[in-house]
C-alpha positions in Angstrom: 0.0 0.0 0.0 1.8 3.3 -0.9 2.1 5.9 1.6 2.5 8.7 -0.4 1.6 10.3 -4.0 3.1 9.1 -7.1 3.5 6.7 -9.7 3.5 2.8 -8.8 3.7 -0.1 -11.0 3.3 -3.9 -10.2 4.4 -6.7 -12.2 2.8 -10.2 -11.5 4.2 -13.4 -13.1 2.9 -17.4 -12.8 4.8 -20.1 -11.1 2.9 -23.9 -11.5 3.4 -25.6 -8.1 4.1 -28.8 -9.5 6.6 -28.1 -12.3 8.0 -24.9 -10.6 8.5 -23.5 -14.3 7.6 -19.4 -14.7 5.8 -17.6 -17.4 8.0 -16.1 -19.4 6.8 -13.1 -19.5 4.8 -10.4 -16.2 1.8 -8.5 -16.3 1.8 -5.0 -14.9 -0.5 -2.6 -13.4 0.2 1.2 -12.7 -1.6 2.9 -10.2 -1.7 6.2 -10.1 -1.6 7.6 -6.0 -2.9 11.5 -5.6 -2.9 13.3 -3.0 -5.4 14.1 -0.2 -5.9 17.7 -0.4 -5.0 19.5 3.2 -8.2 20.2 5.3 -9.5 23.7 5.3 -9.7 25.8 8.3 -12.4 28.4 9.3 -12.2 29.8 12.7 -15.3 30.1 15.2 -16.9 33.3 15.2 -19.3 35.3 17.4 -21.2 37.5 16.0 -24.2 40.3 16.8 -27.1 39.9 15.0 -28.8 37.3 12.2 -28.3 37.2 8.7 -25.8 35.7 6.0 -22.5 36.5 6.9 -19.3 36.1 5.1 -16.5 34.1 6.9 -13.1 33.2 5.6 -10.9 29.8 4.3 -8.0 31.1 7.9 -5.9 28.4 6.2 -5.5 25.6 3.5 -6.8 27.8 0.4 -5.7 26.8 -2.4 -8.2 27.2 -5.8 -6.3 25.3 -8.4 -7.8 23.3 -11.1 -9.9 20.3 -10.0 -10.0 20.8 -6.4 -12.9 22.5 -4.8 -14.5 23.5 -1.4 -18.1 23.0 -0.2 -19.6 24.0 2.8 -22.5 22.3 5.1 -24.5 22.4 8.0 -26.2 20.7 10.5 -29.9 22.1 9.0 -28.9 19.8 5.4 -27.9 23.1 3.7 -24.9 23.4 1.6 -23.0 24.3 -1.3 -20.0 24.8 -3.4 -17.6 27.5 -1.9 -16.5 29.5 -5.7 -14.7 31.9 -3.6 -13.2 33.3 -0.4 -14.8 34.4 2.0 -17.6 32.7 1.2 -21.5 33.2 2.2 -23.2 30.9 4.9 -26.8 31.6 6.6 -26.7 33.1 10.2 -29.3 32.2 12.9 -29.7 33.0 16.1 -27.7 30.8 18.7 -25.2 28.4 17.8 -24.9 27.5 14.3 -22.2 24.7 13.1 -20.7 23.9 9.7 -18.4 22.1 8.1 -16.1 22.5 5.1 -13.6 20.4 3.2 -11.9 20.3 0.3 -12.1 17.7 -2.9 -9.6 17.2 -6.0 -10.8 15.5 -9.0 -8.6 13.3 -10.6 -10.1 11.4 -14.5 -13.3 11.3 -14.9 -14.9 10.0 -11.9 -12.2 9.8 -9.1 -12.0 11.9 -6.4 -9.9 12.4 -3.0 -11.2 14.5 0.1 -9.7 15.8 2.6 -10.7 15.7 6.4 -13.7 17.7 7.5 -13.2 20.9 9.6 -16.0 21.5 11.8 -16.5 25.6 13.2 -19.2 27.3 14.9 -21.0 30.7 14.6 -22.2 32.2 17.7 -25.2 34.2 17.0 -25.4 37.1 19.5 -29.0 38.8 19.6 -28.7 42.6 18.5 -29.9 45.2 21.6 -32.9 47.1 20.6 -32.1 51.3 19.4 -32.5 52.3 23.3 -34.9 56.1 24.0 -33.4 59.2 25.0 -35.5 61.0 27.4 -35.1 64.7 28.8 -37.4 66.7 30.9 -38.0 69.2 27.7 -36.3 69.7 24.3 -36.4 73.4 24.5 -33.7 74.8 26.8 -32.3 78.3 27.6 -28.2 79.2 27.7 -26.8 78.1 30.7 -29.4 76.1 31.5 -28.5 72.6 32.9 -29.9 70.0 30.4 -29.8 66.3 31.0 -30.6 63.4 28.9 -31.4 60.0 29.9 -31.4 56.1 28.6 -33.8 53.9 28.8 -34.9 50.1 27.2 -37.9 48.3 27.4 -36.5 44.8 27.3 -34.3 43.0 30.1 -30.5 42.5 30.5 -27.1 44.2 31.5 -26.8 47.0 29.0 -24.2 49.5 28.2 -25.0 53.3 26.7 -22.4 55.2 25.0 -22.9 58.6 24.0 -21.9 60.4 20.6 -21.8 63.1 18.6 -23.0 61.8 15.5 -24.5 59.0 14.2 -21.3 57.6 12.7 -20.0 56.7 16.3 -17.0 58.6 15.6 -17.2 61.2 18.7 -17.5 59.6 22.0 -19.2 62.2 25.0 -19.3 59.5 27.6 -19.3 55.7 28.1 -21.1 53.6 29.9 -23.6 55.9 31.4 -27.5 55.9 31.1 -27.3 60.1 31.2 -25.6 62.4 29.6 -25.4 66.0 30.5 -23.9 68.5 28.3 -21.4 71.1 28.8 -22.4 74.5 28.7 -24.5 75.2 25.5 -24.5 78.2 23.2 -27.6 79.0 21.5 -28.0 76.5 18.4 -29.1 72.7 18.1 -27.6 69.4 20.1 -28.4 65.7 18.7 -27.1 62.9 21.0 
């Protein structure tokens, strides 16, 4: 049995028991060993939220002619992966797949390699939380405080910004915020 890839030929020959005489001539048969292509890796995720999500071949990409990659998961759904990263469907909770590669070789022939299994943690996605304030309409100087609430259960975080983009943090992990000292003109939190 051949241990690794290559080229092997065999040549048989007949011996008679009783006369001990040979053929003169062997037969021979060439098999042809290919290799087992190397298992792709995908690394577990967590994730916020539902939805398809793109995850990535970490290791053991490789798309050359005949060999390929397919995906499935424990829900019977699957398909060919034509490129990397690669689509899978997201639901909430743990979600597990596997992926491994094949390489064709003739017509009919095919070697795979060993199955990597990875899970997708699901996270859910906190509900957009209210902003409250005693009145919208304030005076200069005036003290003006706004507050953070949810109507759903659980350990929750607010972070205050400037804009919408996230990109100017006023304060972390508060439920309130209160403004510095305003000048006449309009304030979104």
């Amino acid at each position: 049995e051949p241990e690794k890839a290559g080229s092997y030929t065999y040549y048989l020959e007949r011996e008679d028991r009783k006369s001990g005489c040979k053929s003169t001539g062997v037969a021979s048969a060439t098999l042809q060993v290919n290799p087992i292509p190397l298992t792709p890796i995908v690394n577990d995720l967590e994730v916020c939220g539902t939805d398809n999500l793109l995850v990535t071949i970490a290791e053991n990409y490789n798309p050359t002619q005949g060999l390929r990659y397919y995906w499935y998961n424990d829900k019977d759904q699957g398909d060919e992966i034509t490129k990397n990263p690669f689509e899978v469907p997201v639901a909430a909770g743990t979600n597990s797949f596997s992926i491994y590669a094949t390489q064709q070789y003739g017509e009919e022939d095919f070697c795979n390699s060993g199955i990597d299994e990875f899970t997708i943690e699901a996270k859910p996605v906190p509900l957009i939380p209210d902003i409250s304030s005693e009145k919208r309409q304030y005076c200069i100087d005036e003290v003006v405080r706004f507050d953070a609430s949810v109507n759903d259960e659980g350990s929750f975080q607010f972070n205050w910004y400037a804009d919408k983009d996230k990109n100017t943090l006023l304060k972390a992990n508060s439920d309130f915020y209160e403004p510095e000292q305003l000048d006449a003109g309009e304030l979104t939190v």
